[in-house]
Steps between C-alpha positions, in 0.01 A plus 500: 500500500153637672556579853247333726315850514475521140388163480261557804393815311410328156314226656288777627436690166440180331255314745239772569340222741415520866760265612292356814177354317639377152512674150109507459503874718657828365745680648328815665718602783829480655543271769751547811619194675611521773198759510616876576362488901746255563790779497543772742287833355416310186879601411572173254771373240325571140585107455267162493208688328284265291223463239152508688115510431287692729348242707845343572684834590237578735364203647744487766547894652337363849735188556823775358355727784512195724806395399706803524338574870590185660833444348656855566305467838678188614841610306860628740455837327435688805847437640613815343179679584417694191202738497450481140417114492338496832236782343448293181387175731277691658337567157511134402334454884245783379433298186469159640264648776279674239482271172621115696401562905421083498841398501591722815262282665715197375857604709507324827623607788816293506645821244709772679863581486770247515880494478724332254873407458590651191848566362652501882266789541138436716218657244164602626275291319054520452432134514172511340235161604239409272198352372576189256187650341698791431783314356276283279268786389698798440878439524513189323284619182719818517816305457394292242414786304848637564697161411325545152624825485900409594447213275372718182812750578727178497373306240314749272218305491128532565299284762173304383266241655763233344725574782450495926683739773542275796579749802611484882498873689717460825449740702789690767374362757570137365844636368551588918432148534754388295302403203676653198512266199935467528491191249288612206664876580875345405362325181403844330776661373365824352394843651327752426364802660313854326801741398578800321800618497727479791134496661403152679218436660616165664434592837085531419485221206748258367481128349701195477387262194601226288365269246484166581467157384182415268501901457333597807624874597547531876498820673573601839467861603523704789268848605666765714710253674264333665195252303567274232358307236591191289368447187500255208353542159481206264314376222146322657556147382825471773254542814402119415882381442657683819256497787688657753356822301182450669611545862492892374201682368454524162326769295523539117305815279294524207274808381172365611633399881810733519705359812336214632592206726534137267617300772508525898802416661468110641 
């Protein structure tokens, strides 16, 4: 019997298809999701690598930069201070001053450094306030795209304009507040994280998912120890037959719109 690599592997070969905007646009790069920038020095599993066109692959290198700042930024990493990592933020603060300065402007004041109970030990912690615009603009478009990409590894499948990603970023400093999702956490009962090897990248990127009733895949994952997102990706027709799917943004793709927003959250 195929292992789920071979399997993963042969849906690959056999669907030359950018798996984000349908089966209409060639394959004509290699996609990395989670994107490279998210890991220290670019130093990543060679795992969840997908099908891609061009416009796909590359319409989102701002809101990786983005991403990859502010979730290494507010992550406990610098508890064991480690020159190495600190060096590479100070890239991705390079980057996001050069090629994304707007959403500096978009951190209030209430960020700075905060403490945590963790594991009986105190942690040093970046709690990182923010725009909503932020959230609704970049880090909520960015997640969708990266639900589609957990569910394609999971499901071999490719996403179309038949189906919706409904999405929900919480951020650390709602997590300080107490407002990790405990409930729909317990009722996913698979994990996942990038590997290779006795290599695991869990501490930067790992994922918690299920399938659910009326096959909607949920997702929940967690950056750097620190933000999350919660995704869902069904077929369309079940936004009209389970509303509580609309208290989340919803985007879907296609090749003409790529990512775009079919339904703000009520």
């Amino acid at each position: 019997m195929a292992t789920k690599r071979e399997r993963r592997e042969q849906f690959l070969k056999e669907n030359p298809y950018c798996i984000f905007c349908g089966e209409n646009s060639r394959k004509t790069t290699k996609e990395h999701s989670p994107p490279r920038c998210l890991f220290f020095n670019k130093h990543r599993p060679k795992s969840h690598e997908f099908n891609a066109c061009y416009k796909c692959n590359n319409g989102s290198r701002e809101q990786d930069l983005v991403v990859s700042f502010l979730t290494i930024a507010s992550s406990n990493v610098f508890n064991d201070f480690d020159r190495a990592k600190s060096d590479y933020l100070d890239k991705l603060m390079i980057g996001v001053s050069k090629y994304a300065k707007w959403v500096l402007d978009m951190l209030e004041e209430e960020s700075g450094q905060h403490y945590v109970l963790k594991d009986g030990d105190w942690r040093r912690t970046a709690k990182i306030m923010m725009d909503k615009r932020l959230v609704v603009e970049v880090l909520e478009p960015w997640a969708a795209k990266t639900a589609i990409a957990l569910w394609s590894e999971q499901t071999c499948e490719r996403f179309n304009e038949n189906y919706f990603v409904s999405v929900n970023w919480i951020t650390n400093a709602s997590t300080l507040k107490g407002s990790y999702p405990a409930e729909v956490a317990s009722a996913l009962k698979k994990y996942s994280s990038l590997k290779q090897g006795s290599w695991n990248t869990a501490d930067q990127f790992q994922y918690i998912f299920d399938t659910a009733e009326e096959n909607l895949f949920v997702v929940l994952a967690e950056i750097h120890l620190s933000h999350l997102f919660l995704a869902s990706i069904g077929k369309i027709a079940l936004l009209d037959e389970r509303p509580e799917l609309r208290s989340w943004n919803n985007f879907t793709f296609n090749k003409e719109e790529r990512l775009h927003k079919i339904l703000q959250a009520d």
